[in-house]
Backbone as CSV, one residue per row, in Angstrom:
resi,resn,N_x,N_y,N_z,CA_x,CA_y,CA_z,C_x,C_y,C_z
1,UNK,10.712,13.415,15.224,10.592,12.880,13.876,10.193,13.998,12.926
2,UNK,11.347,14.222,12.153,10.719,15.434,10.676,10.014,14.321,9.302
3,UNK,9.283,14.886,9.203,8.813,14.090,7.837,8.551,16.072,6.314
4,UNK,8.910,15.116,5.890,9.475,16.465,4.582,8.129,16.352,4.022
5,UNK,7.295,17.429,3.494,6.521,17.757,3.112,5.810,17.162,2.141
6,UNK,4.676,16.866,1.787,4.294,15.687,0.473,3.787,17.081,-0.664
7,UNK,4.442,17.404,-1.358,4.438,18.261,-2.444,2.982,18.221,-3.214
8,UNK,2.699,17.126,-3.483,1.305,16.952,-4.046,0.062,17.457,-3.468
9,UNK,0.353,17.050,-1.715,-0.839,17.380,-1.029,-1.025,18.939,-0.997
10,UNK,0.344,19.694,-0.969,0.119,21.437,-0.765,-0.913,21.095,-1.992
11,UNK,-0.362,20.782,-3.281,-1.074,21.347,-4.185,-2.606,20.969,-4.768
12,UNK,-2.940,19.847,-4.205,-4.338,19.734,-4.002,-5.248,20.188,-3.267
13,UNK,-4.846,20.865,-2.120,-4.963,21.544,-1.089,-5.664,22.721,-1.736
14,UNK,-4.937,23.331,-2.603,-5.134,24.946,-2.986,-5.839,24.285,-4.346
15,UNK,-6.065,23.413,-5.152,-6.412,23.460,-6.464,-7.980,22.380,-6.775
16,UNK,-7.465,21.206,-5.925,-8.279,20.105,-5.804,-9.990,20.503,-5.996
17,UNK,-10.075,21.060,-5.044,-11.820,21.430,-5.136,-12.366,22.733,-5.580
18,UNK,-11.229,22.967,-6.353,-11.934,24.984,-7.096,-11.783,24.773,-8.422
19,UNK,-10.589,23.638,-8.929,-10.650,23.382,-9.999,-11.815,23.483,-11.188
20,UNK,-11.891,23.497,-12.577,-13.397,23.021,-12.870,-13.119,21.584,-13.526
21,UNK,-11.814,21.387,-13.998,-11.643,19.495,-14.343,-10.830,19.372,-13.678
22,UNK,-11.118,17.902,-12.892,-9.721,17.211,-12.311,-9.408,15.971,-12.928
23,UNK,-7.972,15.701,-13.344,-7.948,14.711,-14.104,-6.694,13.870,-13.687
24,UNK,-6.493,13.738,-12.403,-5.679,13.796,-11.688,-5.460,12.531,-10.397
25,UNK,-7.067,12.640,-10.444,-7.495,11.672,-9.292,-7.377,9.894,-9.478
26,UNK,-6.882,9.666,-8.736,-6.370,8.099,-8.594,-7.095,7.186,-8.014
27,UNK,-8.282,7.529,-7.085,-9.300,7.086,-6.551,-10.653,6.584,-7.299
28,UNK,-11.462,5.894,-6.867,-12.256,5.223,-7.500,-13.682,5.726,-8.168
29,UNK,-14.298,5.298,-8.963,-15.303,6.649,-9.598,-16.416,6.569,-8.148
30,UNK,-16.991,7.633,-8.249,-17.481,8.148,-7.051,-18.972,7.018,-7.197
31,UNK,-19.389,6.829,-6.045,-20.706,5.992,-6.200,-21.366,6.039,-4.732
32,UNK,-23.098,6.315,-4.447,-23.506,6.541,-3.848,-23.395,5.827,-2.633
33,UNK,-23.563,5.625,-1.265,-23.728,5.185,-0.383,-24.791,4.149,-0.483
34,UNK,-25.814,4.344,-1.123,-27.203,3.803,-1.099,-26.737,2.639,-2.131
35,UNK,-26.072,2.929,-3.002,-25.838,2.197,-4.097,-25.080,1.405,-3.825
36,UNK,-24.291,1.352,-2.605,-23.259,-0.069,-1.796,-23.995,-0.796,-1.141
37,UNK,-24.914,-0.012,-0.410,-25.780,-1.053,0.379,-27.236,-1.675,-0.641
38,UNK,-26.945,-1.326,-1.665,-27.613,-2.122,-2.316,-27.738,-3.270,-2.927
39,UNK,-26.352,-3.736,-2.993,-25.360,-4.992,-3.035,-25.947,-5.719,-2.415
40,UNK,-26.146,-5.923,-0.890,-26.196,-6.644,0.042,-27.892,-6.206,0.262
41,UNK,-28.722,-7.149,0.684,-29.981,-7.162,0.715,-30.371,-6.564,2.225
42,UNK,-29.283,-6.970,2.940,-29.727,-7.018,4.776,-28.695,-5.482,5.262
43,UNK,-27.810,-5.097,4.399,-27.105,-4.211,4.305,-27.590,-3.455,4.723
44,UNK,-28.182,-2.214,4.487,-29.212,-0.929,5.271,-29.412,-1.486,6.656
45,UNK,-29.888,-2.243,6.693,-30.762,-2.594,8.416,-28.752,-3.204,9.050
46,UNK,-28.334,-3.336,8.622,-27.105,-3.551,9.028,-26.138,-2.596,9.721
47,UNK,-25.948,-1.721,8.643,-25.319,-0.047,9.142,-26.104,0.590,9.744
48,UNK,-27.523,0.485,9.876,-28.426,1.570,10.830,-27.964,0.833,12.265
49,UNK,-28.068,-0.506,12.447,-28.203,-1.171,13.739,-26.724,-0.935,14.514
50,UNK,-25.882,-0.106,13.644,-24.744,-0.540,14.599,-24.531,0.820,14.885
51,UNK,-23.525,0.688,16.572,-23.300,1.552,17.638,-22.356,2.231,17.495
52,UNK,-22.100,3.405,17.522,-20.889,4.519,17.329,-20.414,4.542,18.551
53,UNK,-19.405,3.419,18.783,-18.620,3.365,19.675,-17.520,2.695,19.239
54,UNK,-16.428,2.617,20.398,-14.851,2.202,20.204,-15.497,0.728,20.203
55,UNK,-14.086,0.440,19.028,-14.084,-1.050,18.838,-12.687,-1.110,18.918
56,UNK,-12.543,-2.649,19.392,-10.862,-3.157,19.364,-10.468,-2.604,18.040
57,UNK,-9.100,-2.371,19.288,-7.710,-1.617,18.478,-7.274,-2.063,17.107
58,UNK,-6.980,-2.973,17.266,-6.878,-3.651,15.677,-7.992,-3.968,14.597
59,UNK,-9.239,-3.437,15.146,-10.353,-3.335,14.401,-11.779,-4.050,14.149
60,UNK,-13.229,-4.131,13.971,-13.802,-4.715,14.360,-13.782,-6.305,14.048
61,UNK,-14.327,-7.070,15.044,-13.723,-8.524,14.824,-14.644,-9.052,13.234
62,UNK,-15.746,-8.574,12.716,-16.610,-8.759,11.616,-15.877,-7.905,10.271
63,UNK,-15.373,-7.086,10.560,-14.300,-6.991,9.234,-12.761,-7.678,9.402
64,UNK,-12.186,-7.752,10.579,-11.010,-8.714,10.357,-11.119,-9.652,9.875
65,UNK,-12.056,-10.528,10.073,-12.863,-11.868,9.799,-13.063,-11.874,7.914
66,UNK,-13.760,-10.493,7.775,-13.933,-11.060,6.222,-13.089,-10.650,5.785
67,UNK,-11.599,-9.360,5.762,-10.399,-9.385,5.318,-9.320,-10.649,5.592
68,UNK,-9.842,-11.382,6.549,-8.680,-11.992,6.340,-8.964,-13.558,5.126
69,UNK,-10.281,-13.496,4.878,-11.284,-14.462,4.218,-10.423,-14.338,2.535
70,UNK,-10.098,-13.221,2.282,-9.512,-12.977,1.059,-8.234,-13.867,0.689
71,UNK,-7.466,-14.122,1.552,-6.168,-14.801,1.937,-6.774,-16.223,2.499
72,UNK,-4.910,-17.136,1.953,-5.572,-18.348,2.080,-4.381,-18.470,3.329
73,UNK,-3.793,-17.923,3.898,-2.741,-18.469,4.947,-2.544,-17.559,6.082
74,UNK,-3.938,-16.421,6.207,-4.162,-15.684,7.469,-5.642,-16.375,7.926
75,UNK,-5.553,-15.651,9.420,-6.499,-15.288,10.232,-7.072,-14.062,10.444
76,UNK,-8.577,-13.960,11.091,-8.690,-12.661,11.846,-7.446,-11.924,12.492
77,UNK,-6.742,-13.087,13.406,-6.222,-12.252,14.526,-5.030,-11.944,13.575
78,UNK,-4.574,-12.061,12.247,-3.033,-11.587,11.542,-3.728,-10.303,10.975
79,UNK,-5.217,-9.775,10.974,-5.266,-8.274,10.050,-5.687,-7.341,11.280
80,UNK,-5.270,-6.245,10.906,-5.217,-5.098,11.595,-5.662,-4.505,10.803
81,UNK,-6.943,-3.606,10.839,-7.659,-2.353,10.500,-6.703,-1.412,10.410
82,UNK,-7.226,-0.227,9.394,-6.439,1.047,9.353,-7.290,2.081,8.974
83,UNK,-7.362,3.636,8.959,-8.342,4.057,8.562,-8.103,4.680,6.840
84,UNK,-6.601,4.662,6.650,-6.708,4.825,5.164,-5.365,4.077,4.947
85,UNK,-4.947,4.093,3.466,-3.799,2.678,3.230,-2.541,3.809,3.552
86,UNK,-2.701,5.274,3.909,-1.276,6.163,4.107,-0.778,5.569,5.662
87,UNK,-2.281,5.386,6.559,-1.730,5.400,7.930,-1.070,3.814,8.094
88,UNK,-1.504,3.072,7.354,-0.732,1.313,7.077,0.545,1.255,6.760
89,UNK,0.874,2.201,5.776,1.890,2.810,5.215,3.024,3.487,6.370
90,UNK,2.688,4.541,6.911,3.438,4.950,7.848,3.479,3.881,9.154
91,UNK,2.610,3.211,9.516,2.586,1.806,10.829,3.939,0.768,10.236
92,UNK,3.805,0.642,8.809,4.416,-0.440,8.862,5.851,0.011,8.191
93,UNK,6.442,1.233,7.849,7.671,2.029,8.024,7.983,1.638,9.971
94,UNK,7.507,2.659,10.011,7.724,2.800,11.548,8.016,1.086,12.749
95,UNK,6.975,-0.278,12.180,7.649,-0.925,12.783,8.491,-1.467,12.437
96,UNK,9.078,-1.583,10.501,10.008,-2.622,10.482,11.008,-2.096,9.902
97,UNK,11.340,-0.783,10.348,12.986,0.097,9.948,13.103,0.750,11.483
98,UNK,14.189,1.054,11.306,15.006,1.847,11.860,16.739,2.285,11.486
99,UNK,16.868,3.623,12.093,18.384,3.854,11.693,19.065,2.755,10.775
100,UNK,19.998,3.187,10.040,20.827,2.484,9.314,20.325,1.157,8.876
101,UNK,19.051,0.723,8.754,18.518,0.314,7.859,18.502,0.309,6.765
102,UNK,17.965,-0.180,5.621,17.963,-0.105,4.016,16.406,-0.289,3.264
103,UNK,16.281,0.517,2.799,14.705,-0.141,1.984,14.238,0.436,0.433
104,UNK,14.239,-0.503,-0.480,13.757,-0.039,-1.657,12.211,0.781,-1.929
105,UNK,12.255,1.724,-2.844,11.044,2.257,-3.029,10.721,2.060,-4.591
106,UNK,9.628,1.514,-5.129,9.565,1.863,-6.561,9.261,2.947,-6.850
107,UNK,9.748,3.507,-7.788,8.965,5.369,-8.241,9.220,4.702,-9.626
108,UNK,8.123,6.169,-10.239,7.539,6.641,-9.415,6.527,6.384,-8.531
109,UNK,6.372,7.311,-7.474,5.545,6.491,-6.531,4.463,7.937,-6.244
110,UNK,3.551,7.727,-5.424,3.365,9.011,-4.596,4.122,9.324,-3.131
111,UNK,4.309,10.193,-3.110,5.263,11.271,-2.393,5.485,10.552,-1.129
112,UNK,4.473,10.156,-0.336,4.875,10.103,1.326,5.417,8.297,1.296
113,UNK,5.153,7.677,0.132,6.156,6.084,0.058,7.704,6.353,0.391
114,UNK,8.171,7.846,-0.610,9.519,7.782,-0.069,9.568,8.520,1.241
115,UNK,9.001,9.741,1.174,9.362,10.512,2.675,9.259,10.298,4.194
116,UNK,7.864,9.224,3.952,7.829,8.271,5.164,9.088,7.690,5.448
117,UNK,9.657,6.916,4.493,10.693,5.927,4.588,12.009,6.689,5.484
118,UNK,11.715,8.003,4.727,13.233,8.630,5.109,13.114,9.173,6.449
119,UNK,11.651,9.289,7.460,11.501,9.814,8.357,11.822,8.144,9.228
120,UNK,12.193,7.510,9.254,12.848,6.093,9.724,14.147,6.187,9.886
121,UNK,14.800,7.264,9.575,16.049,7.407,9.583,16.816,6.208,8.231
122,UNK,15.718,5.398,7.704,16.827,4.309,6.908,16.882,5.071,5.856
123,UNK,17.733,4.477,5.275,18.536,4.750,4.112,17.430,3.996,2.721
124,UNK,16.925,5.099,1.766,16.033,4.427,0.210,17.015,4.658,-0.673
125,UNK,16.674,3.475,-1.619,16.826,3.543,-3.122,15.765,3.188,-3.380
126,UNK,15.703,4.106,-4.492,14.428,4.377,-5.931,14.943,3.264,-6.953
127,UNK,14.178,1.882,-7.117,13.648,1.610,-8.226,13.186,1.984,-9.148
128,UNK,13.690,2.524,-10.158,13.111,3.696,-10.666,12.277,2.949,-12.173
129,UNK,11.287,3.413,-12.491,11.031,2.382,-13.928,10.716,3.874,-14.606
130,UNK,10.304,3.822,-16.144,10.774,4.905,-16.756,9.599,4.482,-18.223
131,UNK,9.133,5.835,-18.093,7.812,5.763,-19.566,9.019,4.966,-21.075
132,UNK,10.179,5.315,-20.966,10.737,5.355,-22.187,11.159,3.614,-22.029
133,UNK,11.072,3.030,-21.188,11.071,1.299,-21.211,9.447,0.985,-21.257
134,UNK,8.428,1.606,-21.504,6.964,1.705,-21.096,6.909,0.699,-19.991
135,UNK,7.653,1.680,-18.744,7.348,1.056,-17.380,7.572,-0.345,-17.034
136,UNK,8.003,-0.928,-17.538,8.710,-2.017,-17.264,9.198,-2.224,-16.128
137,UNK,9.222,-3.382,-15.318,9.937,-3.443,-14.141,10.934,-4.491,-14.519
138,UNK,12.276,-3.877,-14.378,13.260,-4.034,-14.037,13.895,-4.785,-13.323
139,UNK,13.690,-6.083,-13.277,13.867,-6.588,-11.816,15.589,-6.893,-11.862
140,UNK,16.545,-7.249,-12.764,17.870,-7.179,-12.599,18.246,-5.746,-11.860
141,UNK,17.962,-4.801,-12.623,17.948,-3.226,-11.082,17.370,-3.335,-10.379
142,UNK,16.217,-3.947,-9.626,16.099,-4.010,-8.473,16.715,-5.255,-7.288
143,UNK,17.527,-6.318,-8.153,18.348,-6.965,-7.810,19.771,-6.398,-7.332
144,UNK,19.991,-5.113,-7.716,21.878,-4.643,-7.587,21.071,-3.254,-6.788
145,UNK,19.843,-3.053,-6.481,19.276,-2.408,-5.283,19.506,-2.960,-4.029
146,UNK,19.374,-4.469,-3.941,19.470,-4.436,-2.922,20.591,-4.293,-2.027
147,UNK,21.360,-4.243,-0.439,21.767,-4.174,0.042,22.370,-5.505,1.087
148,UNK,22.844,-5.481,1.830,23.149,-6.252,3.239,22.176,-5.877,4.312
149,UNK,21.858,-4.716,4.405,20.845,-3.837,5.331,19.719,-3.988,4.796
150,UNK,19.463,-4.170,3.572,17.501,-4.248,2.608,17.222,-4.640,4.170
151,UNK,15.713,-3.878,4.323,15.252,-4.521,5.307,13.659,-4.650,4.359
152,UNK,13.422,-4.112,3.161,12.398,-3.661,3.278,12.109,-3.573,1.857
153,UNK,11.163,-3.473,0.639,11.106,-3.296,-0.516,9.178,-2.522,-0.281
154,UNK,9.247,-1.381,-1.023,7.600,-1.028,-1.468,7.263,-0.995,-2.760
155,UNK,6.410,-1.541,-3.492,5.845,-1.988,-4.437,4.409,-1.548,-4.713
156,UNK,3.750,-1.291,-5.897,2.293,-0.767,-5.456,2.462,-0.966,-7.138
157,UNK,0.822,-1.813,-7.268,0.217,-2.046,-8.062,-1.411,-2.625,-8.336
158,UNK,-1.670,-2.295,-8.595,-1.773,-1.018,-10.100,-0.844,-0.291,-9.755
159,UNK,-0.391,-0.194,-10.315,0.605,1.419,-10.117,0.143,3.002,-10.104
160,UNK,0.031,3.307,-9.418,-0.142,5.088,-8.822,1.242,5.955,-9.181
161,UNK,1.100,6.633,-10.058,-0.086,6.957,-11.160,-0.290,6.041,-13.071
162,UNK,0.683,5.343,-13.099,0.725,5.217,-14.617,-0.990,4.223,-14.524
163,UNK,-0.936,3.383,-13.740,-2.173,2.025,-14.089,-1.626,0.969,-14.490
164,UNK,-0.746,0.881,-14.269,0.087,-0.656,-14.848,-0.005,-1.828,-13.815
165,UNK,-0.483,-2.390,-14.323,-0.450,-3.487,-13.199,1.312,-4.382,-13.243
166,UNK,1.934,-5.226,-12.548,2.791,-5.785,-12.399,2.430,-7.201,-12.839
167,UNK,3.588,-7.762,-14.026,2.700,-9.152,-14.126,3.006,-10.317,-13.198
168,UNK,2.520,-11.081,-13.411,2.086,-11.867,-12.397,4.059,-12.727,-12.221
169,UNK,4.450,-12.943,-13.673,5.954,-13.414,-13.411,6.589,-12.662,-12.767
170,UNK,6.906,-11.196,-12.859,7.480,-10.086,-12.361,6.953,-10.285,-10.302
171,UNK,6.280,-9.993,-10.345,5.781,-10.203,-8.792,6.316,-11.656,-8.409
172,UNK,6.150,-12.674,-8.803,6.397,-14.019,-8.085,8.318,-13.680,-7.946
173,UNK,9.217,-13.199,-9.001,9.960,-13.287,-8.821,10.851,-12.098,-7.859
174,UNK,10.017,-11.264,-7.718,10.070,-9.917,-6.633,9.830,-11.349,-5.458
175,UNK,9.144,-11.201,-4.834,8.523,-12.456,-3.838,10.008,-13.287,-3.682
176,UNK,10.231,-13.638,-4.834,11.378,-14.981,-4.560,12.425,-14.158,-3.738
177,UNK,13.205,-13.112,-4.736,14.061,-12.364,-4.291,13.940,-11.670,-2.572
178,UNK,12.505,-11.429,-2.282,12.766,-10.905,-1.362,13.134,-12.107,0.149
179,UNK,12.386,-13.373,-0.385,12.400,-14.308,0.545,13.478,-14.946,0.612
180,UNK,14.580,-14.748,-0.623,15.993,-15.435,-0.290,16.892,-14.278,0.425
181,UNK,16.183,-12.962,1.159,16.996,-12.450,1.427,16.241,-11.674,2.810
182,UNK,15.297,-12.848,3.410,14.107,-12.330,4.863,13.889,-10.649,4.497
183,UNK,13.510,-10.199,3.214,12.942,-9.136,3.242,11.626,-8.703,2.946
184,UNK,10.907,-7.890,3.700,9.690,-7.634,4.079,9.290,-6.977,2.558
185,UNK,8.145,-7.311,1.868,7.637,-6.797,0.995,6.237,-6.024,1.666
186,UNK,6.387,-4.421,1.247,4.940,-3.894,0.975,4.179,-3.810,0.241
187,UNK,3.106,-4.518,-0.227,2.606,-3.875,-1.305,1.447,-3.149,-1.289
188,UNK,1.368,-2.394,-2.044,0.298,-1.271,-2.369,-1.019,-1.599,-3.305
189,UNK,-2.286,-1.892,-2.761,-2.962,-2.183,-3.598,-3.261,-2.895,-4.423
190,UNK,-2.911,-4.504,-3.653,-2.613,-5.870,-3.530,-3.951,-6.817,-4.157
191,UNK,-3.928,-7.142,-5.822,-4.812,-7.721,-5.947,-4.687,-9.150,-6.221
192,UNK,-3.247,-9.012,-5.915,-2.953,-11.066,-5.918,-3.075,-11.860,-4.362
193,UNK,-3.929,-11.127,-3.588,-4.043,-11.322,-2.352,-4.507,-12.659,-1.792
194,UNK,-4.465,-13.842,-2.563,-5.189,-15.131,-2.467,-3.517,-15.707,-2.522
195,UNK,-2.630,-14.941,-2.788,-1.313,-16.305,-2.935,-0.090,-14.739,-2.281
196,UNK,-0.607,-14.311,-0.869,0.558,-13.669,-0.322,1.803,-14.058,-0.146
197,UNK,2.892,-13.297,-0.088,4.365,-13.686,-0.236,4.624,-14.083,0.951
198,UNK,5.605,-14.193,1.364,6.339,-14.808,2.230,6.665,-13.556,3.122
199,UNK,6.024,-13.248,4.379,6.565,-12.250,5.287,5.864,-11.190,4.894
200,UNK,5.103,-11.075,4.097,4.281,-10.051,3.335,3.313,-9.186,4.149
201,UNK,3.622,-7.950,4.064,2.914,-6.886,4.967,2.201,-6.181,3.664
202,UNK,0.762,-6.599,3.845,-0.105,-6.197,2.708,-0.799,-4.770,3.073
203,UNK,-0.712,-3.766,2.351,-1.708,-2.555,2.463,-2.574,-2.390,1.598
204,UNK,-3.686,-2.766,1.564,-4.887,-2.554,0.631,-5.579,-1.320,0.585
């Protein structure tokens, strides 16, 4: 398996932490450790008490339990742990393509949404949305995207990088489309997670 290089990462690599502003970052404002477990009252005596050891594969049964609590039509046993949303990302390329497959990508995106895809051997089209429609999604082009082969559509919102969220009509009718046609939706950073789609492989 070749996977083509994620262009961004060289360059955070060399720039990211020597920089003196970064203005760049897509991640959440930084906040103390102490200051999470401060949330929770029993929290501290919680994380001290527990054992640095292997836990089931699909992840511990006390966070499956409260991820799947978010959703109204899973269980524990439907979530699987991951250790960041790239490696969910590449798990769930890898189980539901192969060769001569088909799968939409929205861009822009960040880098390894498409290159993953293409290390599947399937075949992407770019959804492409565009500052000069102010990002608009398109959904008649992503309708004459699809294929006979679609096996697959990725989606991510908020959106990385503009911040746009997807509205709520736009998504239900992504959803429709993909379910009149058994195709697997990914989405990226899933905050309508109380009314999941149909076949929906969520990466949070």
């Amino acid at each position: 398996m070749q996977i083509a290089p994620f262009r961004i990462e060289h360059y955070f690599a060399l720039h990211e932490f020597t920089a003196p502003h970064l203005l760049s970052s897509s991640d959440a404002e930084c906040v103390s450790i102490a200051d999470i477990l401060a949330l929770e009252p029993d929290a501290a005596d919680r994380l001290f008490s527990q054992q640095l050891r292997y836990t089931q594969s699909e992840g511990a049964p006390e966070m499956r339990a409260a991820a799947s609590a978010i959703y109204t039509t899973t269980t524990a046993h439907d979530i699987v742990v991951v250790s960041v949303a790239e490696e969910g990302i590449f798990a769930a390329y890898h189980a539901l393509l192969q060769p001569g497959d088909h799968v939409v990508v929205e861009t822009p995106c960040y880098e390894s949404a498409l290159q993953v895809a293409r290390s599947t051997g399937a075949k992407v089209t770019e959804w492409k949305r565009s500052a000069n429609a102010n990002w608009a999604h398109d959904l008649a082009a992503l309708e004459r995207a699809f294929q006979p082969n679609t096996r697959l559509i990725y989606i991510n919102t908020p959106h990385n990088a503009t911040g746009v969220m997807m509205p709520r009509e736009a998504l239900n009718r992504v959803i429709e489309l993909c379910a009149a046609r058994n195709i697997t939706r990914i989405h990226v950073k899933d905050l309508w997670a109380s009314r999941p789609a149909p076949r929906l492989a969520g990466i949070a």
